[in-house]
C-alpha positions, 0 to 999 in steps of 0.5 A: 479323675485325675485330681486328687479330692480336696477333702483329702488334702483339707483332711490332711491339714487337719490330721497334721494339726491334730498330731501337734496339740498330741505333740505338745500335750508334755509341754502344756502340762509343764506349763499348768505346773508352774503356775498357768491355770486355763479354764476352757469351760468358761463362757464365751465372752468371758473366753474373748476375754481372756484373749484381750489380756493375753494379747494385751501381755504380747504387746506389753512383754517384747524384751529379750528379759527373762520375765517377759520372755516367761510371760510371753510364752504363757499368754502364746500357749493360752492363745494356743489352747484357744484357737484350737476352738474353731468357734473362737478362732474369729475373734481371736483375730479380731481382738488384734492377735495376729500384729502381736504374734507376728513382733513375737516371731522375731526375737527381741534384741538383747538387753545387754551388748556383748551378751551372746549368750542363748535368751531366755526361751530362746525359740520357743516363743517364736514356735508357740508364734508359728503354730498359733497363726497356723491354727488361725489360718486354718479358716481360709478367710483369716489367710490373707489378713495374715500375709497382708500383715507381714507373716511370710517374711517372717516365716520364711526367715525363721526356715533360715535360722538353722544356718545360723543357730546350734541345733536343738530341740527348740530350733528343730520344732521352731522350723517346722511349725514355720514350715506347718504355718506356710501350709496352712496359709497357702492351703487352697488360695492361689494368691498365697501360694504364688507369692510364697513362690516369688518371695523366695519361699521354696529354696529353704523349704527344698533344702530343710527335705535334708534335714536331720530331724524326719518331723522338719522333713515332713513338715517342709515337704507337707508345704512344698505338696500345698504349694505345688498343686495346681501352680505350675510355676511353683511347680517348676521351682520346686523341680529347679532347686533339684527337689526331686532326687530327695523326694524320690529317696524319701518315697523309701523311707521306713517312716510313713510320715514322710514318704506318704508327704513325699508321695503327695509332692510328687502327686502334685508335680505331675498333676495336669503337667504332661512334661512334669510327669516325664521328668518325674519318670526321668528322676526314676519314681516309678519304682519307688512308686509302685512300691509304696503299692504295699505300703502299710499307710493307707495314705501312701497308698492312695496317692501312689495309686492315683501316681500310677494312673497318671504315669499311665496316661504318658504314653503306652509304654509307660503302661506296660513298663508299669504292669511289668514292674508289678504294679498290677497285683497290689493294685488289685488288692487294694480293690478289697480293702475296705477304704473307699478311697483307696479302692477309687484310687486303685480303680483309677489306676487299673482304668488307664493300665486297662486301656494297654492290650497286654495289661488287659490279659495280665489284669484278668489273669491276676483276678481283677474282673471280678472285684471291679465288678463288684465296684460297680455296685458301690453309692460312690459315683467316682469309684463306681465310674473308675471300675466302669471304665476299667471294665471298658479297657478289659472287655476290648480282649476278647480272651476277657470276654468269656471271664466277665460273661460267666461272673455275671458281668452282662447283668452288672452292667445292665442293673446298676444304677449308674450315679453320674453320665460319663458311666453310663455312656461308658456302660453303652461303650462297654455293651457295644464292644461285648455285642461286636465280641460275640462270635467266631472263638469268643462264641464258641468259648460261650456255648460250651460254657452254656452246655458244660459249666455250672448251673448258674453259668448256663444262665448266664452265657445264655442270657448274655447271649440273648442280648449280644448275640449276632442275627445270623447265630441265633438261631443255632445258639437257641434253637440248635444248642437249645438256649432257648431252655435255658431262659424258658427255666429262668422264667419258672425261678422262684427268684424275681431276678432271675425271672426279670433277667430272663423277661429282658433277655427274651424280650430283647432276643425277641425285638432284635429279631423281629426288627431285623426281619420281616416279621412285624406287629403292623398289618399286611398291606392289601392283598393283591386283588381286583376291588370293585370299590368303595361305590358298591359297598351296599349298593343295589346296583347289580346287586345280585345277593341280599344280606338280613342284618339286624332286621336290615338289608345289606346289598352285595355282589357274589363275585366280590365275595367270592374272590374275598375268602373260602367262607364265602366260596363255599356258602355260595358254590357248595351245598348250603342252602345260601347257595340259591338263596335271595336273602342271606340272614346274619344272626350273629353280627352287628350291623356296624360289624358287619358293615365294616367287614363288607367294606374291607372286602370292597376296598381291602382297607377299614378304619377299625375302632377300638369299640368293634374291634374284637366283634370285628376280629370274631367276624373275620375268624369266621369267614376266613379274612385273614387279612382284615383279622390281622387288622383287627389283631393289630388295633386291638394290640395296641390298647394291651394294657397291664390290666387287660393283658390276660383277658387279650391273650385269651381272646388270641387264643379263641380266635387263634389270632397269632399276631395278638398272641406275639404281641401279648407275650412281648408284652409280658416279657418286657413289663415284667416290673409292673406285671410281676405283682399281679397275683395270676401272673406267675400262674399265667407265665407258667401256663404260656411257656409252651407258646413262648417256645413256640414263638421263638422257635418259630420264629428264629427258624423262619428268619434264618431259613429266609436267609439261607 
């Protein structure tokens, strides 16, 4: 994020050419009036036409006479108006314009000898020149055709020509279309702008930031912003020709054209150049910078921002000297406004101070949580990563903590759709430093918000809570200061969101919890017992009680069963007639059912099938094999599905069966998305609610008792 868009820059070129058909509108009309008639509707080929016999008056009008010099600034201004159609711009350059406007930028010698008197039109041809290879040159491939046919020289030659002539308007707007035509050549191609650096373009172009006209002023420094970025050795010139003190004094400017191009040179300078920045800072920007903040020009405002970021990242002095001189509260403004580069800007800027200890309180304290947090909702992935990781910086004081908790910073973070990786591994850095901040006075700060503050605040801490609160608090946060309630009402809320919220908080409260306990879905192992094995499982042998199921006989031991379960010790030593009896009639289970039951209490393990598996569970309910139920519990568990959730939590409730009933209000918990359109649902939660509360009361107490 440390570099400026290239839009930005190429929006820049634009705008600038723009402003100059506006500023030479006058000059049009002044020609229309002596006689020049353009018709830009013609067609297209009859358009290239046109272009042909204008090049064809360039080639034929090169005399210092007042004829040809009339002459050749009417074909330069047809040429002008031409080339302002990007659709045409290619074939002006192929029907040989550039050779014919580069012998124009020199002024032809005069007729007579002796005569130094001023030529006709003098300089004017020469600007019409400059301004229409700028135009040109605004496609990149047209760029270096231009300067491999001699343009630069020539150029750089018409910056000098102030040193030689008497100053006039003409002479004023000749230098800086030269200068505007140099930007446009070198824009983005890293060949033109190293040779406008070796052929000696910069000396001039630093000296013209002192001359008396702000629009030369502007333009030199429009081209010394292009030929600075991303080259280190124009960089190093500019700074050598003692470029920087002017450009500072030109950050004060009352006129935006020129400190927002100042600012733009100086955003360049520092761009990736760890040494460059220091300079900068030597030279004394930082304050002009930090001023522009409250610029009425959007344009300075973004690149003193962006400035700022990078002054940032020299070291954590600089961050505090930025926050002391005033940096943060325009900076926080700028978050409102409605460009979406400016807020990116300022974001950025607010990341690198927020990463300062002390910035981060003065931050907070000048209100600056909350509209970051709002940026985390934006479609811009850049801004939306920039607030993101201011919010980083922020969350590392724990005075910050409680601030972003009660404006629903918990639940930004979580919901937003983050655009691009680095945020949302930033996001994980941020919820990981609110977990490891959730205890001691940052705690005690949250609970008396979840007992005094306002409605919507209650919700939030403890939904916050729910998710970062450390194992050994909670249950004093949800059971003791009964947070608990507060999520159990969110889940009655007419509000979707707010019963999702509440659904993932629990859900998450919950797996917390139980993965930190001995609290398991999975079925207990084997109860310590002696088993006769897997060889007496319906075996005669020393068989000493028969069993009728289904119309067939199933062999067993007393002694076996007796040791299994109450059910059987009270059928064989308590006054039922199956005391004495030989044959023992099962009327209400299926042979298979019954068999794998036997089996469990023979072996104490059974591979259960999801066929039989509630059958089976109905059996162990009724003799009282806990053990085995929890089996049953655990293999039917695994099948809950969105269609079938309801049906297998009232089985739960039938048969009393505790783990499928935890396992089925995890589940509704954490499917919420796909369950909430299911039209018993709501009616179902509602109906739960009080087994919920007894879960995680239950629960939480349990743990914390182990514990202690």
């Amino acid at each position: 994020m440390d570099q400026p868009p290239s839009s930005a820059v190429r929006r820049s070129l634009k705008r600038k050419l723009e402003q100059e058909f506006e500023e030479d509108r006058a000059d049009q009309q002044k020609a229309d009036r002596k006689g020049l008639v353009f018709e830009p509707q013609k067609p297209h080929q009859d358009l290239l036409s046109d272009v042909v016999s204008q090049v064809t008056i360039l080639n034929s009008s090169f005399s210092s006479s007042q004829s040809d010099r009339l002459a050749a600034k009417r074909a330069v201004h047809v040429l002008c108006e031409l080339a302002k159609n990007e659709e045409l711009v290619s074939g002006i350059v192929g029907c040989g314009a550039v050779p014919a406007l580069l012998r124009h930028l020199k002024a032809p010698e005069t007729v007579r000898e002796g005569d130094g008197g001023p030529k006709p039109y003098e300089h004017e041809v020469e600007k019409g020149c400059a301004f229409v290879l700028g135009l040109l040159a605004v496609k990149p491939e047209h760029q270096q055709l231009i300067v491999d046919a001699g343009a630069l020289p020539c150029l750089m030659d018409l910056l000098e020509r102030h040193k030689t002539r008497v100053s006039s308007r003409a002479l004023t707007g000749l230098i800086r279309r030269a200068a505007d035509a140099i930007s446009n050549l070198a824009h983005e191609n890293n060949t033109i702008k190293a040779r406008v650096g070796m052929e000696g373009g910069i000396p001039p172009l630093v000296e013209l930031l002192k001359y008396n006209d702000a629009k030369v002023q502007k333009a030199s420094a429009g081209a010394l912003r292009t030929l600075a970025f991303q080259n280190d050795d124009n960089k190093s010139q500019i700074v050598g020709c003692n470029a920087l003190p002017t450009l500072i004094l030109m950050l004060g400017s009352e006129d935006a054209t020129i400190h927002s191009e100042a600012v733009g040179v100086i955003g360049n300078l520092v761009h990736s150049s760890p040494n460059m920045k220091r300079e900068v800072l030597q030279a004394g920007a930082l304050q002009p910078v930090i001023g522009l903040l409250r610029s009425c020009c959007s344009e300075s405002q973004r690149e003193a921002a962006l400035l700022i970021g990078q002054f940032a990242a020299t070291d954590a002095d600089c961050k505090v000297h930025i926050a002391q001189r005033g940096a943060i509260q325009p900076l926080i403004d700028m978050l409102r406004t409605p460009d979406a580069q400016l807020r990116e800007m300022s974001a950025f800027a607010l990341g690198r101070l927020a990463q300062d200890t002390h910035n981060q309180a003065g931050i907070a304290y000048h209100g600056g949580i909350e509209p970051l947090l709002n940026l985390l909702c934006s479609k811009n992935g850049p801004l939306q990563h920039n607030a993101a990781f201011a919010l980083y910086g922020l969350v590392d004081n724990e005075d910050n903590v409680a601030d972003i908790v009660k404006l629903g910073g918990v639940q930004k973070l979580q919901d937003v759709d983050f655009k691009i990786q680095p945020s949302r591994e930033c996001v994980e850095k941020t919820m990981k430093r609110l977990e490891e901040k959730m205890h001691g006075r940052v705690l005690e700060q949250l609970l008396y918000l979840m007992r005094f503050g306002e409605e919507a605040v209650q919700r939030r801490v403890a939904l916050a809570l729910a998710h970062f609160c450390a194992p050994d608090d909670r249950k004093f946060i949800f059971v003791d200061n009964n947070g608990i309630e507060f999520l159990l009402d969110l889940l009655e809320s007419t509000n979707t969101k707010l019963k999702r919220d509440a659904s993932m908080a629990l859900h998450s409260l919950a797996v917390k919890t139980t993965s930190a306990s001995s609290f398991d879905a999975a079925p207990p192992p084997p109860t310590p017992q002696v088993y006769l094995g897997e060889q007496y499982v319906n075996n005669p042998t020393l068989s000493d009680v028969t069993f009728l199921v289904e119309g067939k006989r199933f062999y067993a031991h007393r002694i076996c069963l007796l040791a299994s379960s109450d059910a059987f010790c009270a059928m064989f030593d308590g006054g039922y007639r199956e005391r004495e009896a030989k044959d023992i009639e099962i009327p209400n289970i299926k042979w298979d059912v019954f068999e794998l039951m036997m089996r469990f209490i023979y072996t104490g393990t059974v591979c259960i099938n999801l066929d039989v598996a509630q059958d089976l569970l109905r059996a162990a309910d009724q003799y009282l094999l806990d053990s085995l139920k929890r089996h049953c519990e655990y293999a039917i568990a695994q099948d809950i599905s969105v269609e079938n959730v309801s049906l297998m939590y009232e089985l739960s409730e039938t048969f009393n069966a505790m783990s499928l009933r935890q396992s089925c209000i995890l589940f509704l918990l954490e499917q919420f998305d796909k369950l909430n359109v299911k039209p018993w649902y709501c009616r179902m939660m509602r109906r739960i609610i009080p087994a919920i509360h007894e879960f995680f009361g239950s629960l939480l107490t349990k743990i914390a008792q182990a514990k202690s």
